[in-house]
C-alpha positions in Angstrom: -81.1 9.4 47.2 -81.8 10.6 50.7 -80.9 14.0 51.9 -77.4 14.0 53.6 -76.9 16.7 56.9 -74.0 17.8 58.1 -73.0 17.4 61.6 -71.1 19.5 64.0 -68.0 17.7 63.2 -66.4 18.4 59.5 -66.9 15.8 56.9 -69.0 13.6 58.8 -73.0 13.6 57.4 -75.5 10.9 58.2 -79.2 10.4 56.5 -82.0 8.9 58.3 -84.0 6.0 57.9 -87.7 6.9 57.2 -89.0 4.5 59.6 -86.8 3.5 62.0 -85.9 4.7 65.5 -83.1 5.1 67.6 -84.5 6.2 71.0 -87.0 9.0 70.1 -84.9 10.1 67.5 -85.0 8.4 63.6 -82.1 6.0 63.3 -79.2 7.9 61.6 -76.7 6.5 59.0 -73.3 7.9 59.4 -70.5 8.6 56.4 -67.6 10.5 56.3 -65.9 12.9 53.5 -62.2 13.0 52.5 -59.8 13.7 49.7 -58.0 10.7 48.5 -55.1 11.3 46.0 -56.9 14.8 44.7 -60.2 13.0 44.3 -63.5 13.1 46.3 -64.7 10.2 48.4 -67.5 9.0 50.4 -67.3 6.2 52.6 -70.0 4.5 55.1 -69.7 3.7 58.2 -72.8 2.2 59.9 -76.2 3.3 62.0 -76.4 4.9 65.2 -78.6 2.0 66.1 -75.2 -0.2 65.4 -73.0 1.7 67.8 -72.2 4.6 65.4 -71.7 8.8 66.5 -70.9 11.3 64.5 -68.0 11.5 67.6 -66.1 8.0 66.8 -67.4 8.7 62.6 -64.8 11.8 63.6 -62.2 9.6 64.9 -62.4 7.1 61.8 -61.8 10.3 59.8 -59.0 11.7 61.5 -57.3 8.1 61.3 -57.4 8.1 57.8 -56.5 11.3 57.5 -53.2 10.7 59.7 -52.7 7.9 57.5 -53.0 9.8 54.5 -50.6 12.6 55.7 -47.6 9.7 56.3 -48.6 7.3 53.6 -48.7 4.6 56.3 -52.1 1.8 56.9 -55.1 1.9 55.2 -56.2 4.3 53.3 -60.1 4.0 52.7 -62.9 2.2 54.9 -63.0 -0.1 52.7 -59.4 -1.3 52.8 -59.3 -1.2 57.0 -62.6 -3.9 56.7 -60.1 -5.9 54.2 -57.5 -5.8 56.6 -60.0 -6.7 59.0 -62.0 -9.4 57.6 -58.5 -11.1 56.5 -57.5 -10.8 60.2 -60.5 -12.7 61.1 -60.2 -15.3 58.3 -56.6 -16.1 59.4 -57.5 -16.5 63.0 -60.4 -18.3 62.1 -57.9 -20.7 60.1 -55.6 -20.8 63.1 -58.3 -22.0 65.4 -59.1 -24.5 62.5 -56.1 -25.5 62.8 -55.2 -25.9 66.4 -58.6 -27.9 66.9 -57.2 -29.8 63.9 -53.9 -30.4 65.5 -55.5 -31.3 68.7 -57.8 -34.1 67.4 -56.8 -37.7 69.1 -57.1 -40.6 67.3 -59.6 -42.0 69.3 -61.8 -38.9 68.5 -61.2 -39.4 64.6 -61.7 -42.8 64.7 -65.1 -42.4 66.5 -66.3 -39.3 65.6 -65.0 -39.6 61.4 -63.9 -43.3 60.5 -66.2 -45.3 62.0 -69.0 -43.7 60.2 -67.5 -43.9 56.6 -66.7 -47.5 57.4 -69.7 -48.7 58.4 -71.2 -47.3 54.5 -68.3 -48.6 53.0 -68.2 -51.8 54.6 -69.3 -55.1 55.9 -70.5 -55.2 59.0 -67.7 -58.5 59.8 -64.9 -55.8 58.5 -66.1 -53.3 60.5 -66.9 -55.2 64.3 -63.5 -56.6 63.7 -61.9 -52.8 63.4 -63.5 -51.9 66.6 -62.4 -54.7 68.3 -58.8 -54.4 67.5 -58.9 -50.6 67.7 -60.4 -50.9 71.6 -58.5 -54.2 72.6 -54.3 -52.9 71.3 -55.1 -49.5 69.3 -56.6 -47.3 71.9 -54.5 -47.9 74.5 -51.3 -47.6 73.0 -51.8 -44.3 71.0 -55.3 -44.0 71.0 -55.4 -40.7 73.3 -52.4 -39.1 71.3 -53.1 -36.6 68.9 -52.7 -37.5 65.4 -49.8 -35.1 64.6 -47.4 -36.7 67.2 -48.2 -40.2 66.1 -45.3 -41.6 64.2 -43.2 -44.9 63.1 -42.1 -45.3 66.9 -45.8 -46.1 68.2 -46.3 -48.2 65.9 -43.2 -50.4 66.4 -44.6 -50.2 70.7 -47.9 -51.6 69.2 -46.5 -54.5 67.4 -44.2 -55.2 70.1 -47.4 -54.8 72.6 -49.4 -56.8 70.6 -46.9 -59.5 69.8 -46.3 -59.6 73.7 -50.1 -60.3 74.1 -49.7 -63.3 71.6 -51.5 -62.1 69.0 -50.5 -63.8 65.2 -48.8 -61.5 62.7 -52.0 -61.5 60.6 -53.8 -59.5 63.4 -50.8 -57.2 64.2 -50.5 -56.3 60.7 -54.8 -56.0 60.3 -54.4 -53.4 63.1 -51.7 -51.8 61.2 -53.7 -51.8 57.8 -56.6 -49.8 60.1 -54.5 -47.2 60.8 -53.0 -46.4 57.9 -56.7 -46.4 56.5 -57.6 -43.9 59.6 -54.9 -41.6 58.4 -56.0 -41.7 54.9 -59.1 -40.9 55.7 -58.2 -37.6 57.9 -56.1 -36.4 54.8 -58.9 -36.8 52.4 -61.0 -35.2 54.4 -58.2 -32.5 55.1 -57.6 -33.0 59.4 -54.3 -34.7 58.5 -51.5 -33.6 56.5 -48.8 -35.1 57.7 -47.0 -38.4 56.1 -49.0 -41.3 57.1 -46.7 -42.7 60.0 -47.6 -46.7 58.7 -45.7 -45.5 55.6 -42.0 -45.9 57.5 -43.2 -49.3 59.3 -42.6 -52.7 58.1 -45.6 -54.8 58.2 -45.6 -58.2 58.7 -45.7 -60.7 56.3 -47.9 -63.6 57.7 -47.8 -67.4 56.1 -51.6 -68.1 57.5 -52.8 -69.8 54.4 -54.9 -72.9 54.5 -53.1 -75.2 51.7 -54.7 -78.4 53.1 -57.1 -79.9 50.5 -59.4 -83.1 50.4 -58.5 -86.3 48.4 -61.9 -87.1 46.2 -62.3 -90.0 48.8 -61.8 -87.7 51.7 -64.7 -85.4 50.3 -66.6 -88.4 49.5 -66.8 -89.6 53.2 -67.7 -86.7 54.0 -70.3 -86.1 51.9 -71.9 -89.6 52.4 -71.6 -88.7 56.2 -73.5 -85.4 55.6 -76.0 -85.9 53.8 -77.2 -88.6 57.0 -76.9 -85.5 59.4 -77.8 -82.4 57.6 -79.0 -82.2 53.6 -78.7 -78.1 54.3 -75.2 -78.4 54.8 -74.6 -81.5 52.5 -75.8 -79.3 49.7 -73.9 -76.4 50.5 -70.7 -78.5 50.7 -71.3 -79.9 47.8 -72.1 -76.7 46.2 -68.3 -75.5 47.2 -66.7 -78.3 46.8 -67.6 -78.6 43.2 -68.0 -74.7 42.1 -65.8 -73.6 44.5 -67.6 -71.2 45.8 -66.5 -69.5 49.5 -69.2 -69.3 52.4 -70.5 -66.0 52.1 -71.2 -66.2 48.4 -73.5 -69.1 49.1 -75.2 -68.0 52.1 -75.8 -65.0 49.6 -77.2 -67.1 46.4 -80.6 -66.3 45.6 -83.2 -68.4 42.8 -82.8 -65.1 40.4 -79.0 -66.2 40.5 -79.4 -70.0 39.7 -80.2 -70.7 35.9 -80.3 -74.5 35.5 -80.8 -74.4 31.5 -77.2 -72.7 30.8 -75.7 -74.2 34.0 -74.7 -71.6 35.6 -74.3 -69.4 38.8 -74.0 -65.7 39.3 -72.0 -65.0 42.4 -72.8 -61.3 43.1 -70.7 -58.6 44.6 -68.1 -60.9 45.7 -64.4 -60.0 46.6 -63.0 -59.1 43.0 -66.2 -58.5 41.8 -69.4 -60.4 40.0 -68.5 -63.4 38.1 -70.2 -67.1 36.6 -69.7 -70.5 38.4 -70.5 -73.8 36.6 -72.6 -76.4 37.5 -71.4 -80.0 37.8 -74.3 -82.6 37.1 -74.5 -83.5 40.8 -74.9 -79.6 41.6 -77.4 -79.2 38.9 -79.3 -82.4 40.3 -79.2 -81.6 43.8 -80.4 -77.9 42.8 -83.3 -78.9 41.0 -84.1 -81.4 44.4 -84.7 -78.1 46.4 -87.7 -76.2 46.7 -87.7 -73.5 44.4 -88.4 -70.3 45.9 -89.2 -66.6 44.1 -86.5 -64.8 42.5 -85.6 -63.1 45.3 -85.7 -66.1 48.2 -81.9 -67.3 49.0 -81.5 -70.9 47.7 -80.1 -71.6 51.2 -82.3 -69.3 53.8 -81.8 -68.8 57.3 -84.8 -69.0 59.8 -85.7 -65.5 59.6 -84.2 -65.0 56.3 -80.8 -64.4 55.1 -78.4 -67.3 57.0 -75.5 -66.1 59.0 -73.1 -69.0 58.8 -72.6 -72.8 57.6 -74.0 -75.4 60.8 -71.7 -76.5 63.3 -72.6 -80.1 61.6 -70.4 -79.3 59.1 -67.1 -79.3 62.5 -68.4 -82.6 64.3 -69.2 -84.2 61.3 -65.1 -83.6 60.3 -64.3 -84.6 64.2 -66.1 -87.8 63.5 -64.1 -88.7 60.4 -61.3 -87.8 62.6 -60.0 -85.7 59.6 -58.2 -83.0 61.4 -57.1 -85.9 63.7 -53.6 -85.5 64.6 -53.4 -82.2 63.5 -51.9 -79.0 65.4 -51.4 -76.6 62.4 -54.2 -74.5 61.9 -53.3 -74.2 58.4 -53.7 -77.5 57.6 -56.9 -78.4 59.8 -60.2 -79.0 57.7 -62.8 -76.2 57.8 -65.3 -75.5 55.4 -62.8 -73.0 53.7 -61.1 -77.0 52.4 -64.1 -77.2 50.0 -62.7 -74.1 48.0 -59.6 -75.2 48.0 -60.0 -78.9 47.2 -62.0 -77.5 44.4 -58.8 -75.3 42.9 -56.8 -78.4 43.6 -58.5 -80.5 41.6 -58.8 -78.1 38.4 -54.9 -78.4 38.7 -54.1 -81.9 38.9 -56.6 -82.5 36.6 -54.4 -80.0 33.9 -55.9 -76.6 34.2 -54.2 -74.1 33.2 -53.6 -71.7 36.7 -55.1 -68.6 34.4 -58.5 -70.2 34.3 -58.4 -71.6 37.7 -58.0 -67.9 38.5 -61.4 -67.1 36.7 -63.2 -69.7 38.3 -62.2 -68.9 42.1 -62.4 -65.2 41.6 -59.4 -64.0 42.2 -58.4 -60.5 41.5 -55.0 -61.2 40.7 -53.0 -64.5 40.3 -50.8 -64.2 43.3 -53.6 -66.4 45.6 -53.9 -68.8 42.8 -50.2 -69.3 42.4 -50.5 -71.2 45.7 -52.3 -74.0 43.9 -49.3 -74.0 41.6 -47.1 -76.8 43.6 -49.9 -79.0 43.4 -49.3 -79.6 39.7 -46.1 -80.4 40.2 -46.6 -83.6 38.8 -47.7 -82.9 35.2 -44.7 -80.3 35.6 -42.4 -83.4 36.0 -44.1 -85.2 33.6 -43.7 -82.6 31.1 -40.1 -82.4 31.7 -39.6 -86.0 31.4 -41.3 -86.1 27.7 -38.6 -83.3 26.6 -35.9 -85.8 28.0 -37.4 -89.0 25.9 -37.8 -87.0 22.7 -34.2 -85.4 22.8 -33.0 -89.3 23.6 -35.0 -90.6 21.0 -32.9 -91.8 17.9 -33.6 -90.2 14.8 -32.2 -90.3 11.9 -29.5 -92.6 13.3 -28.8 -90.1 15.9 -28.7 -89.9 19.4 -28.8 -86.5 21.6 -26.7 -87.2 24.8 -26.5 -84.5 27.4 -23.1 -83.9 28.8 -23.0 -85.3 32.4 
């Protein structure tokens, strides 16, 4: 233990350090001596070299001791840095906060979401966020802070945005983005508030393509295809008879193909990995194409990975005139018609909606159930046997419904 020496002013001591120096003098270590509650105690308070006299070691003293004479404050060193350090962490969290408070979401969305989206998504999903968060987002609310954003902004952007024209899918799209901005701030703990998309409706958009190819439609087309482009006559034939949707054929790779079994593994798409199966015609036309390693796409682009189906594909429908006539985006032919033709097919043809469900790769059954009207036939049909077989006699009985 070093030696301890007594300074002029009583109850204050220091020891020095053995090698360091504090002007010409060795650097001095200053504590202080008091009675608490009958008891001894020894308290430090710091080097001279920090700021520390045996003068304002005096002054420390004599606060405690005031405080121990009216049973008011701190009573030991050790409580007043407490009280300190608990002051600093609460202003520390108040400054937290108020920076917090202040944040725009603008300076979220650049500075927090955008890099979380762009691991966590597709770089489509993500160029399509930025564009409607710079084109209607920003400058309705962008430069508010986050706190003050509620349901009444929102109701000025879909009016704003409906104003500008823009369909009900992309107003609600923008509305999906920032309620995923402001779930992201509270997970991350800038946001605490109620997200403010919770109190807006959202519109309900009727944007799906329900128009479908007749076999003799899809036939023309192929025929006309194949005399243009067999890159995209294979690829169209490839969704129209394993319905599968662009991106998961642009994405098909030789490691995915396996001719002997018949079958396709689409990877990593929308609901997650599932089979296809191969007609004959698909199995034939794959084992026409050049076979590349595992990892080669069965359909590559010119420096690799393709980015999208060839415009053949549109002026080859212009020349058929199949969208002729036709003003309803809904119902115009795109490639998209492939999958659904497919899906339309399974269903007139009897399938059970379940197992068209399977095959398309949807998550849940409420985008299959828009297939359902198309077997409304074999519904009718159904319901036609039940009437014959409660007419038919039996037994020398005849069931009559009352009219």
């Amino acid at each position: 233990m070093p030696v301890k020496i007594k300074t002029n002013f009583q109850g204050v001591r220091y020891y020095e350090h053995p090698t360091r120096k504090h002007g010409v003098q060795k650097d001095k270590y200053f504590t202080i001596r008091f009675k608490l509650q009958g008891k001894d105690k020894e308290e430090g308070l710091g080097w001279a070299t920090k700021g520390w006299t045996a003068a304002k070691a005096y002054d420390r003293l004599k606060e405690l001791k005031e405080n121990h004479r009216t049973g008011t404050g701190v009573q030991t060193l050790s409580e007043k840095r407490e009280a300190e350090q608990e002051r600093r962490d609460q202003e520390e969290k108040t400054r937290i906060k108020a920076e917090q408070e202040a944040i725009t979401l603008t300076a979220f969305f650049n500075d927090a979401y955008l890099p979380i989206a762009k691991a966590d998504k597709k770089p489509k999903s993500v160029i399509r966020e930025i564009g409607l968060f710079n084109d209607y987002i920003k400058p309705i609310i962008g430069n508010l802070p986050m706190k003050d954003i509620s349901a009444f902004h929102l109701e000025r952007l879909k009016k704003d945005m409906a104003g500008k024209e823009q369909s009900p899918r992309s107003i609600e799209y923008a509305l999906a983005v920032i309620r995923q901005i402001f779930n992201a701030a509270k997970r991350l703990k800038i946001f605490t508030g109620e997200n403010p998309t919770a109190s807006v409706k959202f519109p309900k958009p009727d944007n799906a393509r329900m128009r479908f190819l007749t076999h003799e439609e899809a036939g023309r087309l192929l025929t006309a295809l194949k005399t243009r482009s067999i890159e995209t006559h294979d690829m169209t034939l490839l969704s129209l008879h394993c319905g599968l949707r662009q991106g998961e054929i642009i994405s098909l790779q030789w490691a995915d193909v396996d001719l002997a079994k018949g079958t396709l593994t689409i990877r990593d798409a929308k609901a997650g990995s599932r089979f296809a199966f191969m007609t004959e015609q698909v199995k034939e036309m794959l084992q026409g194409r050049e076979k590349g390693k595992p990892s080669d796409f069965v359909f590559p682009g010119r420096t690799g990975k393709m980015n999208r189906i060839s415009f053949t594909f549109r002026r080859v429908v212009e020349e058929l005139k199949l969208n002729e006539g036709i003003t309803d985006p809904r119902q115009k032919v795109c490639f998209h018609t492939c999958r659904h033709s497919y899906a339309s097919w399974l269903v007139e043809s009897g399938q059970d909606l379940y197992i068209v469900q399977k095959l398309l790769g949807h998550k849940t059954n409420q985008m299959t159930m828009r297939y359902s009207h198309v077997g409304e036939n074999q519904f009718r049909q159904a319901v036609n046997s039940l009437e014959k077989s409660m007419n038919k006699p039996e037994a020398g009985q005849v069931v009559n419904f009352i009219k």
